[in-house]
C-alpha positions as CSV (number, residue, x, y, z in Angstrom):
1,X,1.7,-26.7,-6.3
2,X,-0.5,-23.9,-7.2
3,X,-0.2,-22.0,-3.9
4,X,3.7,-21.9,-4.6
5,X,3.3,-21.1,-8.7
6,X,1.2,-18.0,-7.0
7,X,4.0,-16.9,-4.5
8,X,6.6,-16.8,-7.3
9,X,4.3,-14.7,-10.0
10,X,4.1,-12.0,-6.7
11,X,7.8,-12.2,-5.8
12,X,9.0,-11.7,-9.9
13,X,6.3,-9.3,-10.5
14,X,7.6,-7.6,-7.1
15,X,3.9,-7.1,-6.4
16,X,3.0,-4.9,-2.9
17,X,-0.2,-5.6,-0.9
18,X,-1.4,-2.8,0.7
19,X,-4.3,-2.2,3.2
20,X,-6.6,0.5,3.8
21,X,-8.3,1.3,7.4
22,X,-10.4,4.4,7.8
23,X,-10.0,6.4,10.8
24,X,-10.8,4.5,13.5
25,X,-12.1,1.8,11.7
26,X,-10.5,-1.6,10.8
27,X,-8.8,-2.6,8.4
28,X,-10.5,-3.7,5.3
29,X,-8.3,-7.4,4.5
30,X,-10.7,-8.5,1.4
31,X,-9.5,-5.8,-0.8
32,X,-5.9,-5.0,-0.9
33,X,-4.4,-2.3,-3.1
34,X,-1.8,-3.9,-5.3
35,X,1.1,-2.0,-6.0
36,X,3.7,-2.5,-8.8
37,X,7.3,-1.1,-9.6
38,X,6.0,-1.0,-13.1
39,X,3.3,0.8,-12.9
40,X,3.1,4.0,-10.6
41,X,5.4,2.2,-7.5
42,X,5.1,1.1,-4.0
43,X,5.0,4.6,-2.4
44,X,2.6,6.0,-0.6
45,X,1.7,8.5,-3.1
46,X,1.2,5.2,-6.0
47,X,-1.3,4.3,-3.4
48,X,-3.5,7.7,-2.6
49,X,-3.3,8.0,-6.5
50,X,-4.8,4.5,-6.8
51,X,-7.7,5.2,-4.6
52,X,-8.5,9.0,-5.7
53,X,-6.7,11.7,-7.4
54,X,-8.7,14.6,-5.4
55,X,-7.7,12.5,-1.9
56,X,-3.8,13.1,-4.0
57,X,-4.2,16.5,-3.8
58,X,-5.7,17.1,-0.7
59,X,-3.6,14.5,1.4
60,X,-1.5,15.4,4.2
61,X,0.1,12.3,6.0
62,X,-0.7,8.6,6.1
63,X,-0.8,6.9,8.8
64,X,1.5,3.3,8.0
65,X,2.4,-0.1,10.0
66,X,4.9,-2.6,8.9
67,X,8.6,-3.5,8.3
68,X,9.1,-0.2,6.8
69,X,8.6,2.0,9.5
70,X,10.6,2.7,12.5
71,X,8.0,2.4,14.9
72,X,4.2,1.6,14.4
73,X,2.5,3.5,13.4
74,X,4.2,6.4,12.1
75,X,2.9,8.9,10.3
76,X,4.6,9.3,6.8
77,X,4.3,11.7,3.9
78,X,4.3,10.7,0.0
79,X,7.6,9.3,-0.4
80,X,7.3,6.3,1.8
């Protein structure tokens, strides 16, 4: 089954989908950033970097949903 050959590739590679939504907008679900442990990680900061590196040095807070947070949203600095 193809659909389950393609769930395993993302689970080995540890592969992270991540969605972008601008400010007061929604959220854009046809083009996920994909984040990898081997490349620059699944952090915040991996994905500012992979959009621009002048929004990198200019950021000041994301604001995130998900399993990761304590309560959605929550505002959350590089690290995450």
């Amino acid at each position: 089954n193809l659909d389950y050959l393609l769930e395993r590739i993302w689970d080995e590679l540890a592969l992270v989908r991540v969605y972008t939504k601008p400010k007061g907008g929604q959220p854009d679900f046809e083009e996920p950033l994909v984040l990898s442990h081997l490349r620059h990680g699944i952090d915040v900061e991996a994905a500012v970097q992979d959009i621009s590196t002048q929004l990198l040095r200019d950021f000041n807070y994301a604001t995130v949903w998900g399993t990761s947070t304590k309560h959605n949203p929550m505002r959350a600095g590089l690290k995450h």
